[in-house]
Each structure stands twice: as structure tokens, then as C-alpha cells.
C-alpha positions in Angstrom: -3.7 27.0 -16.7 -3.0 26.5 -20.7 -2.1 23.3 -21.9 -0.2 22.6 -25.0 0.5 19.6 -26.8 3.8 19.4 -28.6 4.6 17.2 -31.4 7.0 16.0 -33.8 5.7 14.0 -37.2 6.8 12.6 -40.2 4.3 10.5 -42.5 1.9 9.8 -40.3 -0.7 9.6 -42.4 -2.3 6.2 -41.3 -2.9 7.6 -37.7 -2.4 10.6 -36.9 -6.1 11.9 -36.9 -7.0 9.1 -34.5 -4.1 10.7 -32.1 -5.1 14.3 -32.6 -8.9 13.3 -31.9 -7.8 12.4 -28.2 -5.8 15.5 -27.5 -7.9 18.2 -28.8 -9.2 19.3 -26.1 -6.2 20.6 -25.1 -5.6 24.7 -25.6 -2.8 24.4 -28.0 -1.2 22.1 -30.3 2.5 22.5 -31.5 3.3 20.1 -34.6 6.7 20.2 -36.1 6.9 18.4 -38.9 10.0 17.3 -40.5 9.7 16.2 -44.0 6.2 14.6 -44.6 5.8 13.5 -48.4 1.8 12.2 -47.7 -1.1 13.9 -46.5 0.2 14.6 -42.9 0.2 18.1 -42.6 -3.2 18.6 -44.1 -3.9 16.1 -41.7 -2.1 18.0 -39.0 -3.9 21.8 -39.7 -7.6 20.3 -39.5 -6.5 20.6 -36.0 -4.4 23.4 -35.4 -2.5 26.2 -37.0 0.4 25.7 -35.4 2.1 23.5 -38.1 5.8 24.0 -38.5 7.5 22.5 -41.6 10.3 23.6 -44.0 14.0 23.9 -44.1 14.8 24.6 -40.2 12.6 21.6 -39.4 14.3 19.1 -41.2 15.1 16.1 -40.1 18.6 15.7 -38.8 18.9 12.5 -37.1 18.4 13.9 -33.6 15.2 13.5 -32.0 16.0 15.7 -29.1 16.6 18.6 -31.9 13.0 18.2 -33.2 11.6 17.7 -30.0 12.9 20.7 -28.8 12.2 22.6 -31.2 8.3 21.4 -31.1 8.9 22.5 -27.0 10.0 25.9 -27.9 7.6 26.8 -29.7 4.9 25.9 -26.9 3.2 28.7 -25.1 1.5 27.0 -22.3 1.6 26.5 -19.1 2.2 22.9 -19.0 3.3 20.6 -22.2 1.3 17.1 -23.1 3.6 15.1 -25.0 2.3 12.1 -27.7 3.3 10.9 -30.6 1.4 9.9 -33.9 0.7 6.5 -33.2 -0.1 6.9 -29.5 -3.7 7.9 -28.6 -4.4 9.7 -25.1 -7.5 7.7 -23.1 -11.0 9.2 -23.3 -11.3 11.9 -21.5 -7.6 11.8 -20.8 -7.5 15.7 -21.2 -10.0 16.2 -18.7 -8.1 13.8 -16.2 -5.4 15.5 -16.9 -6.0 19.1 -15.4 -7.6 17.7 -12.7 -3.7 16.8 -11.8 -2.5 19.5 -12.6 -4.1 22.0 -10.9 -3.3 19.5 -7.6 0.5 18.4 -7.9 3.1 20.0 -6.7 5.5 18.1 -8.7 7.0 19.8 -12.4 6.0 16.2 -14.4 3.7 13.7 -14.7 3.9 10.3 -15.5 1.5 8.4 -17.4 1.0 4.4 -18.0 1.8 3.8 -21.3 0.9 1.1 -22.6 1.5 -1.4 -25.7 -1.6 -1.8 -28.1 -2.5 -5.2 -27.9 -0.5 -6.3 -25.4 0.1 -7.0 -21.9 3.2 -4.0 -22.2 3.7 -1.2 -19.7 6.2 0.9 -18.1 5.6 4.5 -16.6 7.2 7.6 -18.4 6.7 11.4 -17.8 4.3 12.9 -20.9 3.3 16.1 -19.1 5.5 18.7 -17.7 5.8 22.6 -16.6 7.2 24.6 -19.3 10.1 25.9 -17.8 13.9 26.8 -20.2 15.4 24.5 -17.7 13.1 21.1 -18.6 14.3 19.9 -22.1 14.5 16.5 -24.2 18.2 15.1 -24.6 19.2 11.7 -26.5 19.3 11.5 -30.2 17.1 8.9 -29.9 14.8 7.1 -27.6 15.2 10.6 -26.0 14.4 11.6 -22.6 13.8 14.7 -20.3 16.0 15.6 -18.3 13.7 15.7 -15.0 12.7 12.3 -13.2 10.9 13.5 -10.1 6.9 13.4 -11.0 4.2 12.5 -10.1 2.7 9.2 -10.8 -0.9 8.4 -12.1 -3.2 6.1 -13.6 -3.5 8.2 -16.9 -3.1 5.7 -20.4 -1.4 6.5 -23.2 -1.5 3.6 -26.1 1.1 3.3 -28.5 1.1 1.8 -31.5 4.1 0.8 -34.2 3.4 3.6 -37.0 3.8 2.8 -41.1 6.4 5.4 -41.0 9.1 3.1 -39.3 8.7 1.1 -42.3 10.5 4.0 -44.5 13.4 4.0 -42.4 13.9 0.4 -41.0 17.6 1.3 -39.6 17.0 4.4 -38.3 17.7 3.6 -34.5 20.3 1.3 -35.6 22.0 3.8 -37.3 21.5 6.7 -35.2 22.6 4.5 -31.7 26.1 3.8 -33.6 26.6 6.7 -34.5 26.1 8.0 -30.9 28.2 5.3 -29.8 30.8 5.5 -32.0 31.6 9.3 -31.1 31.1 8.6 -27.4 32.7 6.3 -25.7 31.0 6.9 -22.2 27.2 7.4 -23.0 25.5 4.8 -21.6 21.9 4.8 -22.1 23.0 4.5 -26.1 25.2 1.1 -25.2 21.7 0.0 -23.8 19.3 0.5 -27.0 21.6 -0.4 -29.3 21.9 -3.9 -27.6 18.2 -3.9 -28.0 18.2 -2.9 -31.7 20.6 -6.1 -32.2 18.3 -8.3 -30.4 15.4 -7.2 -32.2 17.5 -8.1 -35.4 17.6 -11.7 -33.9 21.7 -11.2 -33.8 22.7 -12.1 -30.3 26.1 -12.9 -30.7 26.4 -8.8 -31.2 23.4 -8.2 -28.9 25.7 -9.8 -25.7 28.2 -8.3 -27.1 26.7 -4.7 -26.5 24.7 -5.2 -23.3 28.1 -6.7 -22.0 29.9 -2.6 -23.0 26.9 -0.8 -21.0 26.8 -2.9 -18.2 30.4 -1.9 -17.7 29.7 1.6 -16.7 26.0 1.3 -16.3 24.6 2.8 -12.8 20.7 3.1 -13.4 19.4 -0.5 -11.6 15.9 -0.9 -13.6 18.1 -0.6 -16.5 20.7 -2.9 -15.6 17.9 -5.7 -14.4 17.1 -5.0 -18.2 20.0 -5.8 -19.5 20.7 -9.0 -17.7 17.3 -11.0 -18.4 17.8 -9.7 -22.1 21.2 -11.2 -22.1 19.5 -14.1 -20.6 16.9 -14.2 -23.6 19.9 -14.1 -26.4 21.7 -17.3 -24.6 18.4 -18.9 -24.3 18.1 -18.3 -28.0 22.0 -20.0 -28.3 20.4 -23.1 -26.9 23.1 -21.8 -24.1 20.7 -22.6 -20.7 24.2 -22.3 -18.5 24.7 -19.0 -19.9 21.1 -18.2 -19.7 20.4 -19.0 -16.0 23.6 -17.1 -15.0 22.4 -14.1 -16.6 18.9 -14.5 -15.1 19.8 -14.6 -11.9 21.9 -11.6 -12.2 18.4 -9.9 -12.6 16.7 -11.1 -9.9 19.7 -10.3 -8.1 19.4 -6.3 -8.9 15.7 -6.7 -8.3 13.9 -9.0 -6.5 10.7 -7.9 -7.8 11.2 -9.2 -11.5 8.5 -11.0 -12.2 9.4 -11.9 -15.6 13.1 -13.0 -14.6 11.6 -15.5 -11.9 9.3 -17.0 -14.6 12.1 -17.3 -17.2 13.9 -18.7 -14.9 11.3 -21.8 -13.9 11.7 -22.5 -17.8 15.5 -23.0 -17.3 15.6 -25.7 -14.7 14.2 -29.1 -14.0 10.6 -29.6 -12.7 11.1 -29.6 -8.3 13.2 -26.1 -9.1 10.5 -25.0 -11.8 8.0 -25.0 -9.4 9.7 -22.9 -6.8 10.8 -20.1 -9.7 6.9 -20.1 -10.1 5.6 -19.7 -6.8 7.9 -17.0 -6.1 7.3 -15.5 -8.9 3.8 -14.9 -7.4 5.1 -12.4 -4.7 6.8 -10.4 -7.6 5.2 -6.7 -7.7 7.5 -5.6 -10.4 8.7 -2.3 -8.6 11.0 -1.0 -10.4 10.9 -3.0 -13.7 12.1 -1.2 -16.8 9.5 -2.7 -19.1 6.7 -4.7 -17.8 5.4 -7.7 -20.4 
């Protein structure tokens, strides 16, 4: 069984060796690189020879593009997926093909998880190399598999320098996607994010309220609701607020988060029972855990 690692990079500089350190004991590593002005892809061949760089590689505002591109060049039997500023456990390689050589399942997932913080969610990093697996989504791109199996492998990620050249780089990209295509969905969602990140939630509601529309995917939609709830809360709106917080607890029951948010939003006797249900919570099926 060959493992590769596939890759896609762009001034990482400031930490990508700490990255590759954790996945070199895989048996191959793919890097596309797509327009590095520092020292990343000397960085990059300390580790491997399989750096890709020039004008086909360039960076066209279309993650899925690179990524697939980085996947097609793969030769192994499964593919590891990471990013610069995400670093694989110790040992994680090992772990890893352990797994493998038991599942019967095409992916993997791995806990990924925010460094420095409390932050999780599960997503597939590890998958068979077959034509008929492949990334889509110009950005905060996806495969387009689900079924996998589920472990206990970590995967930290970090917020690399990089983002710093290109501030509005999801912002710009999720309009654009938008703007051309009226029933994508997934897009509606991070673009709502992108405006609540930007602290303008007048245009955040604005966009959760176009996805959840047509939306159908229920960890996503609980999502949307208690982040609606968080832009009202920041309105000084609490009527607004609780309405949209119970419309998350509504599509899932489980929400920790949503129940807590929602003790903050009433008076103390109805505080107090938020909180103590909140306790029974197991956050099945929770989008982003915090």
C-alpha cells in the first residue's frame, strides 16, 4: 500500500517545514505550487522532488483546479491531504496505515482541530485514489465522497501568514461563484460567513437568509441559524436573536452551543433550564464544534 501526500502552496514560508516534518513518512509527496515569491519551494524540495511550479500551476482562483491538479499527479495508493499550516499528530503516519490496511470504506476522516482552541469538526483527509474521487468548490472545496470512516486521527490547523497577502480572497472568490450561480448553495453559506467575519451583519443575515432558502444539508442549516442568531445578538436584537436560536435547536437537538446561547438570551428561571439541558447535548451532527 503507497501513500502519497498531495499538496497545494503559496508562500508558506513561516510553516511549512513544521507541516512537511509530520507527513514525511509518508511514500510520496505531491506539492503544487502556485506562485510562491519566498523561499517555499526550496522549502518544499528538502522534502521531495515532486515540486510542481510554473505557468500551468498558476493560480486561478479555483481551489478545486489546484487541488486537482496536486491529485493527478499522485501515484499512490491512497492520498493524505494537509495543508501548510496544518500539522499531522505524531506518529499520525503510522496511525494512519494501520486504518488503512483495515477499512473497507474509500475515505477517512480525521479530527481536525483549531490550534489553540477548543475547535473541531470531522472532515475526510485520506482517500483511495480512484478518477472518480475529486475536489469540487472554488473555495472551501470539498470531495465529492461522504461515506468514510471515522477516527480519532488529529490534524491541527493553523491561520498561515499567506492569508495576509490576499485578505479578500474568499470574499471575492464566493461572489463571484454566487454571482454566476444562482442555485449553488454551499457558496450562499461561506459567503454569509465571510460577512460575519467582517463584523457586517446586516449583509451577513442578508446571505444566510438566500441559502437557507434552498439549503437541504441539516448540520449546515443548524449553522446558519445560530449564526444568524450571533449577528442579531450583535444588533442588540435579543427577539431576533432567540427566534433564530431556536430554529437551531429545532434542526438539531444536540447543539450544544445553541442551548448555551440561548441561556444568555433569557431571564435567569429560563437561563438555568437552557443550561441544564444543554448538559445532555452530544453535539451529533454539529457543523463546527467550539
Amino acid at each position: 500500500m503507497k501513500l502519497s501526500v498531495s499538496m497545494i502552496i503559496k508562500n508558506e514560508e513561516a510553516c511549512l517545514k513544521k507541516c512537511l516534518e509530520s507527513v514525511k513518512d509518508a511514500d510520496e509527496i505531491v506539492i503544487v505550487d502556485t506562485g510562491s515569491t519566498d523561499n517555499t519551494i526550496n522549502i518544499a524540495k528538502g522534502y521531495t522532488e515532486k515540486v510542481y511550479s510554473g505557468k500551468e500551476y498558476k493560480w486561478i482562483d479555483d481551489f478545486a483546479h489546484s487541488r486537482n491538479q496536486s491529485l493527478n499527479l499522485c501515484t499512490g495508493d491512497w492520498v493524505l491531504i494537509i495543508d501548510a499550516d496544518e500539522v499531522l499528530e505524531e506518529n499520525g503516519i503510522a496511525k494512519l496505515r494501520e486504518i488503512i490496511e483495515k477499512t473497507d470504506k474509500d475515505a477517512i476522516y480525521f479530527k481536525t482541530i483549531g490550534e489553540g482552541t477548543t475547535a473541531t469538526h470531522n472532515s475526510i483527509r485520506c482517500f483511495k485514489r480512484k478518477p472518480e474521487i475529486y475536489w469540487k468548490g472554488a473555495i472551501h472545496n470539498y470531495l465529492n465522497i461522504t461515506d468514510g470512516e471515522y477516527t480519532d486521527i488529529k490534524l491541527y490547523y493553523g491561520y498561515s501568514d499567506a492569508h495576509k497577502k490576499d485578505p479578500d480572497r474568499a470574499l471575492r472568490i464566493l461572489s463571484s461563484v454566487v454571482k454566476d450561480n444562482i442555485n449553488c448553495s454551499r457558496e450562499k453559506f461561506y459567503l454569509a460567513r465571510e460577512y460575519y467575519y467582517k463584523s457586517d451583519w446586516i449583509v451577513a443575515i442578508y446571505y444566510y437568509d438566500y441559502y437557507l432558502q434552498t439549503a437541504t444539508w441539516g448540520p449546515e442549516i443548524a449553522e446558519a441559524w445560530l449564526q444568524k442568531a450571533k449577528c442579531y445578538i450583535n444588533l442588540k436584537d435579543t427577539k431576533n436573536a432567540r427566534i433564530c436560536c431556536l430554529q437551531a435547536i429545532n434542526i438539531n437537538a444536540d447543539f450544544k452551543e445553541a442551548f448555551i446561547i440561548m441561556s444568555k438570551l433569557t431571564g435567569p428561571k429560563n437561563s438555568k433550564k437552557w443550561l441544564e439541558l444543554s448538559k445532555y447535548c452530544n453535539n451529533s451532527d454539529v457543523l463546527f464544534i467550539r
